[in-house]
Every structure is written in C-alpha cells, then in structure tokens.
C-alpha positions as CSV (number, residue, x, y, z in Angstrom):
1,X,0.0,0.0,0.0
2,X,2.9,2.3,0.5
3,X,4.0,2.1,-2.6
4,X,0.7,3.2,-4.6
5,X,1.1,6.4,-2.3
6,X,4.4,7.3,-2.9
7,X,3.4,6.6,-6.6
8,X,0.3,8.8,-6.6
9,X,2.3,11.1,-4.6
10,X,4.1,11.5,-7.2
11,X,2.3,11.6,-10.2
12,X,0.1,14.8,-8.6
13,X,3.4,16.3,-8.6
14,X,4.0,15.7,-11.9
15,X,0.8,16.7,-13.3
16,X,0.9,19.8,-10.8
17,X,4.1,20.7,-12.2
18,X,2.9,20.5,-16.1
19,X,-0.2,22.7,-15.0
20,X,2.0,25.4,-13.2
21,X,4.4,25.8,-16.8
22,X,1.0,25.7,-19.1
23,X,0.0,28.6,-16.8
24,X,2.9,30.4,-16.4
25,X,3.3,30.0,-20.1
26,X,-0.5,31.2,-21.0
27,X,0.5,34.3,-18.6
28,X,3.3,35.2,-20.5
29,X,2.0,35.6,-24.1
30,X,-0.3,38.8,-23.5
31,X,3.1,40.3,-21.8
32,X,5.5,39.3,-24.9
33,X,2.5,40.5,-27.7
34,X,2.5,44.2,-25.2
35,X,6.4,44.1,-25.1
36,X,6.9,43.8,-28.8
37,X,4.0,46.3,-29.8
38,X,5.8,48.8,-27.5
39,X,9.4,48.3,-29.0
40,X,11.8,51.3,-28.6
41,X,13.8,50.2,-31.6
42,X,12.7,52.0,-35.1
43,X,11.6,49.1,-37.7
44,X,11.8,52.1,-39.8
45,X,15.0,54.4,-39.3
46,X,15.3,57.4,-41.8
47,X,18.7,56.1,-42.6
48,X,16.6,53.6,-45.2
49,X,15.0,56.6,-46.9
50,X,18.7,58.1,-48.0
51,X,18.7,57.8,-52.5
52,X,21.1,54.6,-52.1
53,X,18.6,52.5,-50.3
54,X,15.3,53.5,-51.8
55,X,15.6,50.9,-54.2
56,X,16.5,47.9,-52.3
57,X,14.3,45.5,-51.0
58,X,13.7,45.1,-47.2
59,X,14.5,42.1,-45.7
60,X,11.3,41.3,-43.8
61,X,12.9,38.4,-41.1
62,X,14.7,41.9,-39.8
63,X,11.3,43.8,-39.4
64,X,8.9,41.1,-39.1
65,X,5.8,43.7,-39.0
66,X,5.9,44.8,-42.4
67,X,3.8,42.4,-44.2
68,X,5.1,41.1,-47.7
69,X,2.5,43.3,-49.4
70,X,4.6,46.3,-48.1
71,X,7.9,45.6,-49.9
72,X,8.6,47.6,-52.0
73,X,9.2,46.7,-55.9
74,X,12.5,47.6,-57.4
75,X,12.4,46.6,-60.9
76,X,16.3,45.6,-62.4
77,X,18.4,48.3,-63.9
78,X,19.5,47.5,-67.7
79,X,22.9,48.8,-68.5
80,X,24.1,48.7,-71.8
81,X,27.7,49.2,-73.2
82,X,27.7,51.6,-75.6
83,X,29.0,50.2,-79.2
84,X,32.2,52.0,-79.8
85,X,30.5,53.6,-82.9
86,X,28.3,55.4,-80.0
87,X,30.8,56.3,-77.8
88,X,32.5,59.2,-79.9
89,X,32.9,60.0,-83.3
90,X,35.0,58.1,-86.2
91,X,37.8,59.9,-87.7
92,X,37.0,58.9,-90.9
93,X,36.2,55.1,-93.0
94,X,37.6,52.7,-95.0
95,X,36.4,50.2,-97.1
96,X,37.7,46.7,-96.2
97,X,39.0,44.2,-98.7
98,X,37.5,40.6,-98.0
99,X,37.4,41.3,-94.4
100,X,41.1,42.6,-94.5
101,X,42.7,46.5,-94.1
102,X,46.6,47.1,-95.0
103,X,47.6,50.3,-92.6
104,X,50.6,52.2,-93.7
105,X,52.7,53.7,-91.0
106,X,54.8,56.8,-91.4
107,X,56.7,58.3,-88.2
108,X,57.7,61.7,-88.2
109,X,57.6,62.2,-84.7
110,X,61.9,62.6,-84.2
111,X,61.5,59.5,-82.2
112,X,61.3,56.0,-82.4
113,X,57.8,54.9,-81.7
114,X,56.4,51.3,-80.5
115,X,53.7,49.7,-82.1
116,X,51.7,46.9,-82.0
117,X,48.9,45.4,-83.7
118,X,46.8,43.6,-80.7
119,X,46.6,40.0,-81.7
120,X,48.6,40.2,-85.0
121,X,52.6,40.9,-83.8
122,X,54.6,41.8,-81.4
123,X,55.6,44.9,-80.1
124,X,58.3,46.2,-82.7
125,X,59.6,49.4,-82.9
126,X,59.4,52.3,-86.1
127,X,62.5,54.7,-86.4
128,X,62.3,58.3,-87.0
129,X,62.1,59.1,-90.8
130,X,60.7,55.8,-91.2
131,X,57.2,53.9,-92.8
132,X,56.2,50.3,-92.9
133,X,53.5,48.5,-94.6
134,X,51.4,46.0,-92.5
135,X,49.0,43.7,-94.6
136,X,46.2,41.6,-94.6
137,X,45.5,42.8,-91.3
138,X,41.5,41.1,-90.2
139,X,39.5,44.1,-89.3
140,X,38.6,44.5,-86.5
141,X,42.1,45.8,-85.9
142,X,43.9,47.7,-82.9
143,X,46.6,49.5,-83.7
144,X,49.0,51.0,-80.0
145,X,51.7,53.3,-80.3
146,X,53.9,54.5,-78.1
147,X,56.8,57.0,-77.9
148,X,59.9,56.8,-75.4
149,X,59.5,58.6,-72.0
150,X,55.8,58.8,-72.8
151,X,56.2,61.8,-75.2
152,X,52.6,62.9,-77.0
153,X,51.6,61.8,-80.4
154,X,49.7,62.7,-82.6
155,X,48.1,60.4,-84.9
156,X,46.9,61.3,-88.6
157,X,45.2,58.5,-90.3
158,X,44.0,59.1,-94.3
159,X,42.5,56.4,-96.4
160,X,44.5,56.2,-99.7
161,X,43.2,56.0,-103.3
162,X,43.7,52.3,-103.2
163,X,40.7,50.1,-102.0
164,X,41.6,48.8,-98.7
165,X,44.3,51.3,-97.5
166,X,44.9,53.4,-94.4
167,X,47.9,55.5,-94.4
168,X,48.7,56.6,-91.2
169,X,50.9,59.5,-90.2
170,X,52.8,59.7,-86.6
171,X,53.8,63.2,-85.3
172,X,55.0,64.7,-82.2
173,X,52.7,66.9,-80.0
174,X,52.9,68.9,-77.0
175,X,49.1,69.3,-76.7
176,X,47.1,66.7,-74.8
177,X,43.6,67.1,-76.4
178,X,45.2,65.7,-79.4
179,X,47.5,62.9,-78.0
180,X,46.6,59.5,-79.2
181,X,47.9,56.1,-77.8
182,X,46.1,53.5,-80.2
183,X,43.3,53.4,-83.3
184,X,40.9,50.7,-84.3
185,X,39.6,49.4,-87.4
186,X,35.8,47.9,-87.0
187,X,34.8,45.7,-89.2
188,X,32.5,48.2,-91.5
189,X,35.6,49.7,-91.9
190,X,35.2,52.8,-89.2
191,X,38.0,54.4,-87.9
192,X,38.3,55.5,-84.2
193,X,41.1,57.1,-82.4
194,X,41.9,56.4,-78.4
C-alpha cells in the first residue's frame, strides 16, 4: 500500500508541475505581444529613406511587421555598353577588302615609336624618318603606339586611293587634347582614335 502512495504522490506532482508551466506559459503571451507592440527600436530608421537604399528591398525576417504586401518593388536596372560607334565619333572610314585593311605607318615624330597590332605581332619598334606596310591585317584591328619617356603623339590617319588602304601618319605633339595612344579598325571599316 505504500507504494501506490508514494506513486500517486508522485504523479500529482507531476501533473501539478505540467499545470504550473502551461500557466505560467499562458500568462506570459499577452506580456510578450504588449512588449513587442511597444518596441523602442525604429523598424523604420530614416537612414533607409537616404537615395542609395530606396531601391532595395527590405529584408522582412529583420522587421517582421511589415507584411510582404509592403515591400517595395525595385524593378532591375539595364545597362548597356555603348557600341564604340556610339561612344564618340569616327575619324573617318575605309572600305575593307574581304574582311582585310593594309595600314601604312609613317613616323615623323623625331623619335622611335612602338607599335603593335593587338593580336597580329609583337611589339616592334618604327624609327624616326621611317614607314612600314602592314598587310592583310583582319579588321577589327587595334593598332598602339607609343613614344619613349611617354612623349605625345599625334596620330593622322587618311584612307588612300587604293581600295583597302589606311595610311597613317605619326607626329610629335605637345598638346594633350590631341594625344593619341592606339586606333581601331571595325569591321564596316570605321575608324576611331583612343
């Protein structure tokens, strides 16, 4: 018989125990609810309406209040890299022989200059006084140059009389507006100077 007591003893403990936490429990929700209506943090700080974050998105696990009809809608910005055509103005045009340009170099800058056509040769170097004839060049081409020390140049390019031909004429400059480093050939035969 002593051990149904001590047995029922403690299973009213038990249940007394599970009724005291469901209480204590039902007690605290009203408190919690009160506690996060009456938040001193701002779910909406004026920081978020500064130009860089208007168009973001809110994350809405860091304010839970603001119900998913409230985010905002920030629609993707399209960028789009202007075609060098677009970007400034072509010195001039040529009319490409089966796909192919022959550039004529002259340098008369008192220098040697560097050159390089970008995925036809090497760097290689033009004396003063001096021209050479690069052919069947695959437009598009890009054409560097470069003087010793960094000194300007100025670059003069003319199509010639033959079909296919860009004569190009390197001079020394002391003004920077017209100080060129390299020139491309697009493929409908444009001519651009960088």
């Amino acid at each position: 018989m002593n051990y149904h007591k001590q047995s029922f003893k403690k299973n009213i403990g038990l249940v007394g125990a599970v009724c005291a936490g469901v209480m204590l429990s039902i007690a605290a929700l009203p408190t919690a609810s009160v506690a996060q209506r009456t938040s001193p943090l701002n779910p909406n700080p004026s920081i978020f309406n500064e130009p860089q974050f208007r168009n973001r998105q809110r994350n809405p696990e860091m304010n839970p209040q603001m119900a998913p009809a409230e985010l905002p809608v920030v629609q993707p910005q399209q960028t789009t890299v202007p075609l060098p055509e677009q970007q400034r103005s072509p010195m001039a045009r040529i009319e490409p022989v089966n796909g192919q340009v022959k550039i004529k170099l002259m340098n008369v800058t008192g220098d040697p200059v560097t050159y390089q056509v970008i995925g036809d040769t090497q760097q290689r170097v033009l004396s003063s006084q001096s021209e050479i004839t690069l052919s069947d060049l695959k437009a598009p081409v890009t054409l560097t140059f470069q003087r010793p020390n960094g000194a300007l140049i100025q670059v003069m390019p003319e199509v010639a009389s033959e079909p296919g031909v860009l004569e190009i004429t390197l001079d020394s400059t002391t003004n920077l507006g017209t100080d060129k480093s390299a020139l491309r050939v697009e493929e409908s035969g444009l001519i651009f100077l960088n």
